[in-house]
N, C-alpha and C positions, 0 to 999 in steps of 0.2 A: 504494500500500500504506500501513497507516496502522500507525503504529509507536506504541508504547505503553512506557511506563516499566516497570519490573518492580512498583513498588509499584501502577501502579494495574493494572499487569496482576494481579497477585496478588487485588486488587479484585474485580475483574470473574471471574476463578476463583472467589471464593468467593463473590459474587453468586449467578451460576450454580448453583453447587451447592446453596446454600440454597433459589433458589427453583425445581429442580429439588424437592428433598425436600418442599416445599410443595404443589408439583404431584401428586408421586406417592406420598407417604407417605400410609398408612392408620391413624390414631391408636388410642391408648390413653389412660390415666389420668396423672396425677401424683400419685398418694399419696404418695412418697416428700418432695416438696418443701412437700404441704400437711402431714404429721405431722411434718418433721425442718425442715425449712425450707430456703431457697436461698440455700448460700454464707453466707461471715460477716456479709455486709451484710441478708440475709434471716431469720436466727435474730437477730440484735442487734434488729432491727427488728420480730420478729413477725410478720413478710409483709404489713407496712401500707404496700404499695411501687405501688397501684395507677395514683396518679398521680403518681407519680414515678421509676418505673425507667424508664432508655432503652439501657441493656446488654443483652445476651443473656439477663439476666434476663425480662427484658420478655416473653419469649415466653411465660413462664408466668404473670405479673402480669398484666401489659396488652399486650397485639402492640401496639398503636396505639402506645405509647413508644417505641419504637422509632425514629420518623419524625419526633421530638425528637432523638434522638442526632447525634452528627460522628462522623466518625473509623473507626476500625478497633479492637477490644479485645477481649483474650481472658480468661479467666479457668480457672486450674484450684483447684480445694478439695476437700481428702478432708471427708467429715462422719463424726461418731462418736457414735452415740445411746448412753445408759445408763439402761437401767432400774428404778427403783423403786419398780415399782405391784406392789400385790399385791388378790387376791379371796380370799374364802374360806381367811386366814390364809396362806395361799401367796404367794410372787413371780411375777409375771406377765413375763416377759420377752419383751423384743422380738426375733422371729426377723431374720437376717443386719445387723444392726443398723450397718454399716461400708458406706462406699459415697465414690464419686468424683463430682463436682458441675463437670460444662466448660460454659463461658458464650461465647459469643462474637456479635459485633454487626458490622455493616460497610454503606458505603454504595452501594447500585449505581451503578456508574459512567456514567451516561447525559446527555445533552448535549438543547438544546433545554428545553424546558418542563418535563421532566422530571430534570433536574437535582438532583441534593441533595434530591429529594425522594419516593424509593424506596429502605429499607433494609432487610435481611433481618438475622435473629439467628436460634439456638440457642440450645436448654439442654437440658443431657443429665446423667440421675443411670446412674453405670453402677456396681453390685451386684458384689459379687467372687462371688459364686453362681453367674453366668450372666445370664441373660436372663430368667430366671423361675423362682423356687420358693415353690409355690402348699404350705400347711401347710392341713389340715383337721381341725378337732376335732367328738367329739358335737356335736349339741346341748347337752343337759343338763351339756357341760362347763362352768363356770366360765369366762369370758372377754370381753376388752373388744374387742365389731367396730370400736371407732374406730381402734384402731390393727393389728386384725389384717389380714395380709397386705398391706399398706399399703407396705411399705416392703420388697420382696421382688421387684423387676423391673426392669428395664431402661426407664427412660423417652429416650424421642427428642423433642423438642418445635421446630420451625420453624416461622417465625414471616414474614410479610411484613406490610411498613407501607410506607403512602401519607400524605403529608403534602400535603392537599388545599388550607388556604392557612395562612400563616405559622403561627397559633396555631390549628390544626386538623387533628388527624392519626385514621386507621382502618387496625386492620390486625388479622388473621387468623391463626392459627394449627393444626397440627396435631401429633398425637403416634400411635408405634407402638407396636405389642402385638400380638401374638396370644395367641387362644385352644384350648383341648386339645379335639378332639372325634375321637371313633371308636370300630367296633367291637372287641370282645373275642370268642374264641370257645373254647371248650373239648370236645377232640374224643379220643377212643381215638387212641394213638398206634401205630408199628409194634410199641411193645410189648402192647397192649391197655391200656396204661393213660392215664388220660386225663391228656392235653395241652394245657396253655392255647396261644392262639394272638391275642397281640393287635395291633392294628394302630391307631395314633392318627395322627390330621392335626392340622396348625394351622391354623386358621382367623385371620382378622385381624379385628380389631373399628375400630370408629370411632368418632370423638368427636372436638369441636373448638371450641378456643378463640376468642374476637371480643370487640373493645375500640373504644372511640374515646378522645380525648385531645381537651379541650378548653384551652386557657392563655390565664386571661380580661387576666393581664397578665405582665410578668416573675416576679410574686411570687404569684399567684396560681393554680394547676394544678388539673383537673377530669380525673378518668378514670371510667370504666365501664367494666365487663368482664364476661364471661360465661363460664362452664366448663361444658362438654358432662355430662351424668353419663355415666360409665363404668362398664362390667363386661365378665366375661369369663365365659362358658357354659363349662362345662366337662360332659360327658356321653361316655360310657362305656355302651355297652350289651356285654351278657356272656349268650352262646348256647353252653347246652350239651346233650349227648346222653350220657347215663350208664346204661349196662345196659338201652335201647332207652327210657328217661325223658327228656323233652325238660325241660330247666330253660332259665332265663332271669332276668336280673337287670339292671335298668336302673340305675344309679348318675348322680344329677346336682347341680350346684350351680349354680343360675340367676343368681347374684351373685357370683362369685369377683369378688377383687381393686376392690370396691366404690369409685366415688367418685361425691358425688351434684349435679345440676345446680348449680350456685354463681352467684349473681349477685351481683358486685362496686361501689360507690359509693366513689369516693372523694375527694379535697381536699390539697391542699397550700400548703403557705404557706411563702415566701421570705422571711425576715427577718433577710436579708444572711448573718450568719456561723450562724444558727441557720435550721434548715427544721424544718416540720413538718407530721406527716399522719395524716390521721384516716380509714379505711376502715369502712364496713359491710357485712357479706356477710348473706345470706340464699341457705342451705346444704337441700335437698330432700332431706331424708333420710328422710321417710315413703315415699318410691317403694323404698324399702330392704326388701329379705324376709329378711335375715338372710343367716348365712357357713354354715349347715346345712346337710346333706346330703339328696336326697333320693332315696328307694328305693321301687324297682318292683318285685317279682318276683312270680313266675307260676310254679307244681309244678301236677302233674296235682290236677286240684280246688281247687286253691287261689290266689287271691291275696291278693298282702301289699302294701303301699304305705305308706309313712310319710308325715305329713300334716306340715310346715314352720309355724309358730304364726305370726300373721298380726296387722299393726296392732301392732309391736311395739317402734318406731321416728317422732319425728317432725320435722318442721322445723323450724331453728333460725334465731335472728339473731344475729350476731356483732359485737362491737366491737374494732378494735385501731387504737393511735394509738401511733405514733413519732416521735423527736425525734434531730435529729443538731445537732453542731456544729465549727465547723473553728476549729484554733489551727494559727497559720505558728511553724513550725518551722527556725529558718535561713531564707532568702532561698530555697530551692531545697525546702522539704519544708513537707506538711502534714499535720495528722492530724486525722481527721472522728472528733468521739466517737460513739459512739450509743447508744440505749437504746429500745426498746418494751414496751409493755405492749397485754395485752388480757382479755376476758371470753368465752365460750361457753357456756349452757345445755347442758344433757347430751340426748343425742339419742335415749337409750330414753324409751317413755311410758311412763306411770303406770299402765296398765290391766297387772292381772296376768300375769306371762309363763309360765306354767303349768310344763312339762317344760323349757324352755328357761331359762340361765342369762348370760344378756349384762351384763356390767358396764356400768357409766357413772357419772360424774357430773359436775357445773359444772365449766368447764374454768379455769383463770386461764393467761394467758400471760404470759412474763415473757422479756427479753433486754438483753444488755449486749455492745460491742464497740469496735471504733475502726480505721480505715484509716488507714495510711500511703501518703502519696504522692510519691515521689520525684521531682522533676521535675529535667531536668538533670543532671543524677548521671550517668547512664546514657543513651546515645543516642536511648533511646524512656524516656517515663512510666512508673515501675515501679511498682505498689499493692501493697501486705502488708495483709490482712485480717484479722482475728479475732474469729468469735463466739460466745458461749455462753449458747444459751437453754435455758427450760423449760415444758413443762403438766404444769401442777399438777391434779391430778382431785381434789377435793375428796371428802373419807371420806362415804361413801353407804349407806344400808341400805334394801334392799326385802325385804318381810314375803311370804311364799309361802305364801298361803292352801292350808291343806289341806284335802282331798275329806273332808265327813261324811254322805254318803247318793245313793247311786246315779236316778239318773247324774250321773256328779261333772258342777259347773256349768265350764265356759269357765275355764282361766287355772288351778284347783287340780292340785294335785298327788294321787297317790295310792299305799297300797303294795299286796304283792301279793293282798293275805285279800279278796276283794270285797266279803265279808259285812263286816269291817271295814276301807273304804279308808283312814283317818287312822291305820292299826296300821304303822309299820316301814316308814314311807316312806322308800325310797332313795335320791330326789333327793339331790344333794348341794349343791345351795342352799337345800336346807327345813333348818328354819323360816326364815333368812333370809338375804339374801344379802348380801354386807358388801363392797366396795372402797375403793379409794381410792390413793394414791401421784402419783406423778410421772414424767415423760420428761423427760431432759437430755438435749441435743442442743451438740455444738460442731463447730467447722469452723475452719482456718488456710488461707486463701487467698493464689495469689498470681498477680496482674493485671499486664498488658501492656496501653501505647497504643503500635500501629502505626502 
């Protein structure tokens, strides 16, 4: 019989378990970690962690970091967004904007060749809402899709890494979600009057994270990573019969809960008490149709269907670059300052968005923080985290061509006189439409080494 310690029994438990959820979790998105960031050290920073996270964070930056890592570490951090974006004279606020951020990393315990060189992590944003609250507006509301519904779900992310030789690691990742699909039906009840009757399923969607990690020396770090794009179908069909008239109503949203393919480059540099890292992303958000709703219905002679404005959306490149530094604190503590910065182009196009009202503009990112690191103090490593970042959306105005002569051209607007469409247009982004503000995002962490 072969006997095992508790710690690396403990190990080899959450080995297990992790790459159980690897094996059998069916993913989702991370919007919460790419709009609010992950943990103190991921808002101070910007999320410029791709070759450099080997924590639990990792699962979401780069899996391959992971297989960089020692040790055992957990982390829990509430995040707290506040918003001050506003459109169209109004505040834009961010829906459930409070949520919990758990991190944890560990190395499988395995002997032979494979030793120290198989490690699993986690990172999990859990929403005090539940699991998922999906918010829908018009169209022609006023609104910014980079940040709607973004921050409103339950993210799961597990993560496996293989470190194939000393300074060369790949590892994989996944995340859960489901999505809403099912019938509606509306029927005479035992009073004659009619009775809705609806009935939804969850469905699970997929997506998933891949990294490698190259370390051309001690001071020099190389990662790549990839993020699946993500959405969630949401559809609702509604069958009724009313005084022997058969109606029908199909309700859908083909992008709930949006995040777009992402491919990550990045660099780091060790220079002893100072590091530093420079990431590029390149974010597919022309594959984007919008957070609109779209309707089908059918009455005896008639049908109606609403048309979703299309090309309205494109792909961006990104910069952000972080800087940390460590000062000894006592003989037994240290504290890493940090600070990031970055840049994003706005991810609506130029080409007129006609009925539709989507905000955006250049994003600036900015972050400040600093860990504490207990060591000794306490029988295990203790970390105190703290970060507080922001995007800045730079004030924006796009002009809403209006409709003067039938048939209005692609992209104008119109009102209701057809003889005169430019009379008493109701959009409420004509003539134009104005945003601009910011997202503050902070987090107070606090980390364990096991």
């Amino acid at each position: 019989m072969v006997h095992r310690s508790p710690r690396r029994a403990a190990l080899a438990g959450f080995g297990a378990a992790a790459l159980a959820s690897v094996a059998a979790a069916r993913p989702a998105g991370a919007g919460a970690f790419d709009v609010l960031g992950l943990g103190p050290t991921g808002i101070a920073e910007v999320g410029a962690r791709v070759a450099r996270a080997s924590d639990g964070s990792a699962a979401f930056y780069n899996p391959a970091g992971l297989a960089m890592g020692r040790g055992v570490h957990v982390e829990i951090a509430p995040e707290l967004a506040v918003s001050s974006l506003h459109v169209q004279g109004r505040r834009a606020d961010v829906a459930d904007p409070f949520g919990i951020v758990i991190t944890a990393d560990g190395t499988v315990p395995l002997n032979s060749i494979f030793e120290d060189r198989i490690r699993v992590g986690i990172a999990l944003y859990v929403p005090p809402s539940g699991a998922l609250h999906l918010l829908v507006e018009p169209a022609d509301t006023p609104q910014f899709p980079y940040f709607a519904n973004r921050t409103q779900r339950l993210v799961i992310q597990p993560a496996l890494a293989v470190r194939l030789a000393s300074a060369v690691a790949i590892g994989a990742g996944v995340d859960v979600l489901g999505g809403v699909e099912g019938p509606a039906d509306v029927r005479p009840g035992a009073s004659g009057a009619p009775e809705p009757r609806i009935a939804v399923d969850a469905t699970s969607r997929v997506s998933a994270h891949a990294g490698v990690r190259v370390d051309l020396s001690e001071r020099v770090h190389l990662g790549a990573t990839y993020r699946q794009e993500f959405n969630v179908p949401v559809f609702v069909a509604t069958r009724a019969e009313i005084g022997g008239i058969s109606l029908s109503a199909d309700v859908a949203i083909h992008q709930a809960l949006f995040d777009p393919h992402t491919f990550v480059l990045g660099a780091a540099f060790d220079l002893d008490r100072l590091e530093l890292e420079v990431d590029v992303a390149y974010s597919v958000w022309s594959a984007y149709k919008g957070p609109a709703l779209g309707v089908r219905a059918e009455l005896p002679g008639a049908l109606l269907t609403s048309e979703a404005p299309r090309d309205l959306f494109r792909d961006v490149v990104s910069v952000r670059a972080a800087a940390s530094y460590g000062l000894d604190v006592g003989r037994r503590s240290e504290v890493l300052l940090r600070a990031g910065l970055g840049f994003e182009p706005t991810i609506v196009a130029t080409a007129p968005q006609g009925t539709a009202n989507f905000a955006d503009g250049h994003k600036l990112f900015g972050g400040l923080g600093a860990t504490l690191a207990l060591r000794d103090v306490l029988p295990r490593t203790l970390r105190i985290g703290a970060g507080l970042g922001v995007t800045a959306v730079l004030d924006t105005t796009v002009e809403k061509p209006a409709c003067t002569a039938l048939p209005c051209p692609p992209g104008t607007v119109s009102g209701p006189d057809a003889q005169h469409p430019a009379d008493d247009i109701p959009n409420p982004g004509y003539p134009r439409l104005e945003s601009g503000g910011a997202l503050w995002s902070g987090s107070l962490g606090v980390g364990v080494d096991l």
